[in-house]
N, C-alpha and C positions, 0 to 999 in steps of 0.2 A: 614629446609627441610619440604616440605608442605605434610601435613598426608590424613588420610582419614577420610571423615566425618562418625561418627558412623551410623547415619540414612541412609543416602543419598547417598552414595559412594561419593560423589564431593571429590576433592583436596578441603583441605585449614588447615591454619597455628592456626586458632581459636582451642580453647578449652573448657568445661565446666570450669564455672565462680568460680564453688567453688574448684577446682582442675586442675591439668592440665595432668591428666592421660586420658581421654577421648577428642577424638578428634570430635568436631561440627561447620558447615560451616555459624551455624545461630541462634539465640534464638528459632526459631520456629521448628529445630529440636532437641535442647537441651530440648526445656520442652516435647515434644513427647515420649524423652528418659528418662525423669526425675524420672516417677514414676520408673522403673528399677533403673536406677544408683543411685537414691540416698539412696539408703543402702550400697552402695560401695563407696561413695564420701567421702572423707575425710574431706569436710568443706561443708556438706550439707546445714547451715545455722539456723539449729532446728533440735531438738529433734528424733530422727527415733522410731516410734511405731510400734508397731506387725501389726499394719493397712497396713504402709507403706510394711513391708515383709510379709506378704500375698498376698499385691497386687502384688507387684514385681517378688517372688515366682510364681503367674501366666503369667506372664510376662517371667519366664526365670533365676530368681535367685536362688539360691539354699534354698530348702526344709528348712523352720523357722521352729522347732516343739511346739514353744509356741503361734506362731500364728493360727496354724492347733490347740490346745488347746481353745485359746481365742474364734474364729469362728467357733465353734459346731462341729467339726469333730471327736470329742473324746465323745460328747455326745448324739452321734447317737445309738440307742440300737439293733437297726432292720441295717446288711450288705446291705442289698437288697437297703434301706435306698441312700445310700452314693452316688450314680449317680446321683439322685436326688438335694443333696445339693451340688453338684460340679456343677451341670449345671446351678444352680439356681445362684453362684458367678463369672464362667466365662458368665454370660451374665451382670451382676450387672457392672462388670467390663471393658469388652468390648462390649457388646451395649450399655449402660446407662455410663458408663464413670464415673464410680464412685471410687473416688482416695484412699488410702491413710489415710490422714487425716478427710474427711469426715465419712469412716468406724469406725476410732478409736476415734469422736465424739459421735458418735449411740452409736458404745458399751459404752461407759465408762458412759453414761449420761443415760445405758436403754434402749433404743428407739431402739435399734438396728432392732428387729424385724418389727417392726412398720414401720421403714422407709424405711424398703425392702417390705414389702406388699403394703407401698403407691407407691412405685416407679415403681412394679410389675404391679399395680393396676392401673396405670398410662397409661403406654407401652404398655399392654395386648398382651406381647411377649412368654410370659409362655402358655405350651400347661394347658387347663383346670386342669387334672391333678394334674400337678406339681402349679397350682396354690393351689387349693386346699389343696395339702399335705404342700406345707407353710405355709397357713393359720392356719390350725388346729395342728401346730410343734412349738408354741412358746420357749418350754424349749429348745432347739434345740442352740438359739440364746442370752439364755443369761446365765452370768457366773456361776450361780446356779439355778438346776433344783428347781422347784416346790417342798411343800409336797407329797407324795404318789408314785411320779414317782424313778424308781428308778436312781443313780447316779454313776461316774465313782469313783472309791477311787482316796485321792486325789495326793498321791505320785505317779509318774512315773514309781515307779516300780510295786506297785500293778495295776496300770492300764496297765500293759505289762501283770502280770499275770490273769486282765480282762478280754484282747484280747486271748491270749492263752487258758483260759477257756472253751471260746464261738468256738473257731476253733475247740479245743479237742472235744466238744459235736458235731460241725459240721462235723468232719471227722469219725463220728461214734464212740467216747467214749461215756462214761455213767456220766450224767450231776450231779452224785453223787461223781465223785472220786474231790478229791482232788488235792490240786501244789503237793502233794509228792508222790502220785498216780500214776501223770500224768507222772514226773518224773522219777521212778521207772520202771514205763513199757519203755518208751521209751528209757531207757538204752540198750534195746537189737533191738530197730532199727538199718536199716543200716546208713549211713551217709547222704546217697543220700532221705532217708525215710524222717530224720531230716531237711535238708536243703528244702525240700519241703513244710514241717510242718511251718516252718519260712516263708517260702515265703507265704505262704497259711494268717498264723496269718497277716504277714502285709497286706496284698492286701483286707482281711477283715475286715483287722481293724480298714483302714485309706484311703484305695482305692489307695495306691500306695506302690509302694517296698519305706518301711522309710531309709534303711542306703546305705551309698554310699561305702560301704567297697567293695574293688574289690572281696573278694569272694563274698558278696553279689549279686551284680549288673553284674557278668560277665554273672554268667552260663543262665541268663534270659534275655541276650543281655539288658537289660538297661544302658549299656557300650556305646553305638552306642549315646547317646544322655547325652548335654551339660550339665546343671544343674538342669533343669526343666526336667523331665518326659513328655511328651506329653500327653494331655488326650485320645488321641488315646490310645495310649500302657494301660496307668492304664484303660480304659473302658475293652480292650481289654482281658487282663489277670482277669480281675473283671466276665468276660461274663464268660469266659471259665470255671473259679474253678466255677461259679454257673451251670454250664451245665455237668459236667463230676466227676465224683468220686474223692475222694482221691487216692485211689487204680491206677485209670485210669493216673490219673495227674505224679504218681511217678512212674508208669512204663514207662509211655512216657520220661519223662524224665531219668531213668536210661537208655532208650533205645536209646539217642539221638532222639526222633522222635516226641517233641513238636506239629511239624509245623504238624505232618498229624493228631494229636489229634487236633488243631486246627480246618482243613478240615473234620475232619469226626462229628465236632461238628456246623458246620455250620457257622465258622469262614473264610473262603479262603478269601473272598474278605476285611475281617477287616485289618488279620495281611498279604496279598497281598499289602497292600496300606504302610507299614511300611519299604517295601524299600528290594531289596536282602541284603543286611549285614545283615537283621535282618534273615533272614533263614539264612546263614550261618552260623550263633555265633550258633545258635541252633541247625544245623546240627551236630557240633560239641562237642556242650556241652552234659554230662558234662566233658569226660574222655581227648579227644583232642582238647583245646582252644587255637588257636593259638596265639604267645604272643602280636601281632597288637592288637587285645583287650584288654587284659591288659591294654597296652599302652595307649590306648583311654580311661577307665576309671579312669587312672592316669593324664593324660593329662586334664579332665574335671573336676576331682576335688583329690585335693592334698590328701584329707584325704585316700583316696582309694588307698594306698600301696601296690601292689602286691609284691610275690617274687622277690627280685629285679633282679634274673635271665633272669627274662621276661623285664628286662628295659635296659638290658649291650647290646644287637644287636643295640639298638636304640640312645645310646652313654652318657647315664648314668651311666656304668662303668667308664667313662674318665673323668667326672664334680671331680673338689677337695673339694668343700666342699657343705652346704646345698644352700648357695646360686647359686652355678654353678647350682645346681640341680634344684631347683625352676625355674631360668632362662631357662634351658633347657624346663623343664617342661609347664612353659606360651607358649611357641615358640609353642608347640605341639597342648596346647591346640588352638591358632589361628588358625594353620594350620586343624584339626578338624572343629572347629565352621564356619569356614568360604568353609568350603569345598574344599580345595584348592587341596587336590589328595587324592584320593581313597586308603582307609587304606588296600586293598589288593594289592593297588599298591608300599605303602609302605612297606609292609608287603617282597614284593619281590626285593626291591630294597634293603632290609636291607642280604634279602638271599642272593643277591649277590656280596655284598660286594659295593653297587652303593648309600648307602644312602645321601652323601652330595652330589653328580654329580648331581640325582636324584630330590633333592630339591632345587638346585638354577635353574633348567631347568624350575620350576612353575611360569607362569604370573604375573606379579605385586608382588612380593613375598614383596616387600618393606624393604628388611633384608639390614642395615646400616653395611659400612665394618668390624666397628666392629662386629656385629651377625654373619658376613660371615668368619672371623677368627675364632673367637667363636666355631661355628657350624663345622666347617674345624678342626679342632682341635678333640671336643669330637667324630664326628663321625667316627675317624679314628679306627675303632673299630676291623680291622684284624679279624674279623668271618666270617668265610664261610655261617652261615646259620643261621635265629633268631633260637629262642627256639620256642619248641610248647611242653605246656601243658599237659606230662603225667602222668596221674595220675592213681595207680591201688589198689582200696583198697575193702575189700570184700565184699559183698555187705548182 
């Protein structure tokens, strides 16, 4: 049965050379594809370095945090900093075309620095600016800062209580208290306080939300999207925590009302361009999230577990074991990544008791008779109505 070309859309029966999980109509869309898949290919043919999932990772894989370590993103000192160094590697990478393997040459040999200012230097695509702050940012690029400058601790957990530090001082502590301090007080926040404080430390501390846990990534619509973050979204939430209080940010959010803290901060046309699901998750976050979210942050990445009350409308109650469940799971996630119906669409077909009718009526679905038992099978899920998300706890 002839598939679909990952690139291209074409029919054809071809597949990537080193596996045959990924479908290509030609070598010249396979290596297009290559710097992506090959941290997911089973017989890549060498080695996969932090080079290759960073690139990738801009590409659309999922978040590497040793490569975000290796490529200076942990030893930025200055937040304001980090739009800077994100723009300075999606152009490295997609205008200059710099792979992979080339990257994890540079570092491992030094030069890393050096061969991005020749390349920069080169192009003269960087606005003056951002050329300059390259210039004069060498520690930035390689694996140990300089004497004098200061550095991140080198265990992951003291560099989480790094990040934490620097937010505690940014959100108005006193850059005297202590981890036991910080802790201490924040015992009598509310939850909503806390979950913001988290959000706040990652988007400072790395310029995107780090964990894909479905509480994490639900109430801030990062759910809406595949593996990759968009740099839209991380600019986006980057801009706003620098433009509006802490105060401001957790009331908007206890109040459901993100989106008009956005607008009244001179964001409309940023997170306008981020699509209506993204106002909607937000309309409703954080007390009523309906469980089509959920879904979709489970659907894009396994790690991200929700309640699985919010996964039974959807026919996850009816899988027998982890493999049903996975199964079911990738199915979703394609139906997502590929945009094939509108998750409020699903969202209302699961209300009404219509979600397998609903899903084979989708064009080109490609689902093999067996998927189509499959799917016939767990959806028969007998609910009147999904779940939605409530949550009431004091604030």
């Amino acid at each position: 049965m002839a598939r679909t070309c990952e690139v291209c859309g074409d029919p054809t029966q071809k597949g990537c050379t080193g596996c045959t999980r990924v479908a290509y109509c030609s070598s010249a869309c396979q290596n297009e594809h290559w710097p992506l898949h090959v941290v997911q290919c089973d017989n890549p043919g060498r080695p996969i370095t932090t080079g290759d999932h960073f690139v990738a990772y801009h590409m659309g894989a999922e978040l590497h945090s040793q490569s975000m370590m290796d490529y200076g993103f942990l030893r930025i000192n200055d937040p304001m900093e980090m739009p800077l160094l994100i723009d300075i590697y999606v152009k490295l990478i997609f205008d200059l075309g710099v792979r992979g393997p080339t990257l994890h040459k540079w570092r491992t040999t030094g030069t890393l620095h050096a061969e991005i200012v020749a390349k920069f230097e080169a192009a003269k695509i960087l606005a003056p600016m951002e050329f300059q702050w390259l210039v004069q940012n060498p520690q930035i690029f390689v694996a140990k800062a300089p004497p004098g400058r200061p550095t991140f601790l080198k265990s992951v957990d003291n560099e989480d209580a790094e990040m934490q530090r620097r937010t505690w001082v940014r959100v108005g502590g006193s850059a005297t208290d202590s981890t036991a301090d910080i802790t201490r007080i924040q015992k009598s926040w509310s939850k909503d306080r806390k979950i913001c404080f988290k959000f706040f430390t990652e988007v400072l501390g790395t310029g995107i939300p780090s964990e894909r846990s479905a509480d994490s990534c639900v109430p801030f619509a990062c759910c809406l999207y595949s593996v990759k973050f968009p740099e839209t979204l991380c600019i986006l939430y980057y801009t706003l925590i620098q433009r509006c209080s802490f105060d401001e940010f957790c009331e908007a959010y206890t109040t459901s009302s993100l989106i008009a803290l956005m607008d009244r901060k001179g964001l409309y046309q940023e997170r306008s361009v981020m699509g209506p699901d993204f106002e909607t998750v937000l309309s409703q976050s954080p007390r009523r999230i309906s469980s089509v979210w959920y879904l979709r942050a489970y659907a894009h990445c396994q790690d991200a577990v929700p309640d699985l009350r919010h996964l039974v409308p959807y026919g996850f109650g009816n899988t027998q074991d982890l493999k049903e469940m996975e199964r079911l799971r990738l199915f979703y996630c394609k139906l997502f990544k590929a945009e094939l119906i509108p998750s409020l669409e699903l969202l209302e077909a699961a209300n009404g008791g219509r979600l397998f009718e609903r899903i084979m009526k989708i064009p080109n679905l490609n689902a093999s008779k067996s998927d189509r038992r499959f799917l016939k099978r767990v959806m028969d899920t007998k609910q009147p109505r999904a779940t939605v998300r409530e949550t009431t706890y004091r604030n």
